[in-house]
VOFISE-895834 format. One line per 4 residues: their letters; for each residue x, y, z of C-alpha. Coordinates in nm, 4 decimals. Layout:
REM residues N
a) X Y Z | ...
END
This chain:
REM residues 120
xxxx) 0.0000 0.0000 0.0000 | 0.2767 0.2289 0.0556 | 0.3766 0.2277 -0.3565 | 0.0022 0.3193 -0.3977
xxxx) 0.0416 0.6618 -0.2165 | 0.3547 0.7252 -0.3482 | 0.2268 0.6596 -0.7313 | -0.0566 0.8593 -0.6666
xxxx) 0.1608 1.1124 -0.5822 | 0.4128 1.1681 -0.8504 | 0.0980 1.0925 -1.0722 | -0.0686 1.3785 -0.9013
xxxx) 0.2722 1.6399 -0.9603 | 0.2641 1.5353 -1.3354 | -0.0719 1.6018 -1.4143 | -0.0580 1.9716 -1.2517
xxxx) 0.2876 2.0732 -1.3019 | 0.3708 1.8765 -1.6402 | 0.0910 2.0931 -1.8629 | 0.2443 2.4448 -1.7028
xxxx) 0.5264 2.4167 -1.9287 | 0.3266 2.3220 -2.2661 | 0.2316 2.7457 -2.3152 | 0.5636 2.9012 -2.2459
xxxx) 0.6849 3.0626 -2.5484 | 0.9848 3.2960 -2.5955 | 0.8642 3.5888 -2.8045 | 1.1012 3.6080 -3.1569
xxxx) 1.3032 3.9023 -3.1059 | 1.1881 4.2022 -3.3450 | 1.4765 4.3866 -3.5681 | 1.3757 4.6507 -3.7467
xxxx) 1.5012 4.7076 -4.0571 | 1.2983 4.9325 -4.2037 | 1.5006 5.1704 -3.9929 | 1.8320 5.1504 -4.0904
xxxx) 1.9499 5.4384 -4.3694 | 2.0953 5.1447 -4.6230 | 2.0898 4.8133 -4.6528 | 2.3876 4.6359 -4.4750
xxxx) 2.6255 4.4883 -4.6661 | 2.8914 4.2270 -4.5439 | 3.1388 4.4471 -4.6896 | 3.1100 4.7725 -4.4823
xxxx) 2.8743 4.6261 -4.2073 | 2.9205 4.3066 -4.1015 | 3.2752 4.1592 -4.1376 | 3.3884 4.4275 -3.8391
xxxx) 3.1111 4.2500 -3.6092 | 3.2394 3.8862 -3.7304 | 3.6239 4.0063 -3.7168 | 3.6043 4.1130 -3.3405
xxxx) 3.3051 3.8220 -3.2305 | 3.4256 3.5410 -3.4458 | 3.7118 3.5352 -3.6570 | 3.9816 3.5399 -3.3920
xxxx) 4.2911 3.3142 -3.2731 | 4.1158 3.0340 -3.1492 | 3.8006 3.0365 -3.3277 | 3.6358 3.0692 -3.6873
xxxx) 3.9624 3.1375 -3.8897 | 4.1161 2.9291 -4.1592 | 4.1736 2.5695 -4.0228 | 3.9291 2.6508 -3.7697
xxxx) 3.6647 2.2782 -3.7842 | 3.3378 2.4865 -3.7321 | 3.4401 2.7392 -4.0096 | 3.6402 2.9828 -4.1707
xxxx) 3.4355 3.3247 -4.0818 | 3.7867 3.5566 -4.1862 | 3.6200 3.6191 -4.5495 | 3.2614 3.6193 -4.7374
xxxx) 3.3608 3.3378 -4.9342 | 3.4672 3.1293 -4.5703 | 3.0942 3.2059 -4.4217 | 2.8984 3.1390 -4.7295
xxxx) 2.8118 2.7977 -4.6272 | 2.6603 2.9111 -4.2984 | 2.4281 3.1762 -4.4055 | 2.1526 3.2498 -4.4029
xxxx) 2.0586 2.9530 -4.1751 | 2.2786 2.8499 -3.9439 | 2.4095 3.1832 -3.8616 | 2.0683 3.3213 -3.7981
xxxx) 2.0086 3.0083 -3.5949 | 2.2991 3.0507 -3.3626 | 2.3236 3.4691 -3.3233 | 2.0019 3.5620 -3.3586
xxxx) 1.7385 3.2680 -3.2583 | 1.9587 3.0169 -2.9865 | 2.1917 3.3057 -2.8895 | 2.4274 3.0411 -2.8453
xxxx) 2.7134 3.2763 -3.0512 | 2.9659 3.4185 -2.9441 | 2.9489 3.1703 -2.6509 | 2.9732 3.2658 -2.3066
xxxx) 3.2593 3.4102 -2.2000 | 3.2995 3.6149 -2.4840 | 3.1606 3.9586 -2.5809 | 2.7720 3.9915 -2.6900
xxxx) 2.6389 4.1778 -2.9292 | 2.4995 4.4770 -2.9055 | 2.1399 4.5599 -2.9798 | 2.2467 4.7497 -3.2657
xxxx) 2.5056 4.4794 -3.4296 | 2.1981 4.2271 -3.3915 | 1.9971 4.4390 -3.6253 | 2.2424 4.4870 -3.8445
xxxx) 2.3210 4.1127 -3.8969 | 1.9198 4.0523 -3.8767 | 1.8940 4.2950 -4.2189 | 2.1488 4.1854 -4.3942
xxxx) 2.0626 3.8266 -4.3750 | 1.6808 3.9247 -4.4580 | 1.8274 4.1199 -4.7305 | 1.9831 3.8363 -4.8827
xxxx) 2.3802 3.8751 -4.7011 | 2.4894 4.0716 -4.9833 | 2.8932 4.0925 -4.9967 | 2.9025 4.4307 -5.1269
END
């Protein structure tokens, strides 16, 4: 009898705490674009971010497994996708322990990879 109450417990936890987490939704974060005087281009706009976030000793330069961010050509593979994915959406880069970036560099990357990640 003592499994009894104990079932009816953990049976009682699930079925009022398992269905609080079914609604919690993280709102997508809003970059607006329409804002910005130009269109970013990788070019004058973006390889600066990815220069001092990414493409350093240590971490998406040439030889690097994950990717070679230190030219257009290097980061092609990754965009729009995966680089939206992981900066924008996850927020997973730069990992911790580096630098974030700022509100402003966010939008920037956001437009330019809604604008198609032009090079120039």
């Amino acid at each position: 009898m003592k499994n009894s109450g104990t079932i009816l417990t953990l049976f009682t936890l699930i079925l009022f705490l398992g269905p609080s987490c079914v609604n919690d939704t993280v709102p997508e974060p809003v970059y607006p674009c329409d804002d910005l005087a130009a269109t970013p281009n990788y070019d004058n706009d973006i390889k600066s971010i990815i220069d001092t976030n990414c493409a350093f000793s240590g971490c998406h330069i040439s030889g690097f497994n994950a990717g070679d961010f230190s030219n257009y050509q290097g980061m092609e593979s990754y965009l729009p996708i995966r680089i939206s994915e992981e900066v924008l959406g996850e927020k997973t880069m730069p990992p911790n322990g580096f630098t974030e970036l700022t509100q402003e560099e966010l939008i920037l990357i956001s437009c330019w990879l809604e604008a198609g990640h032009p090079e120039n």
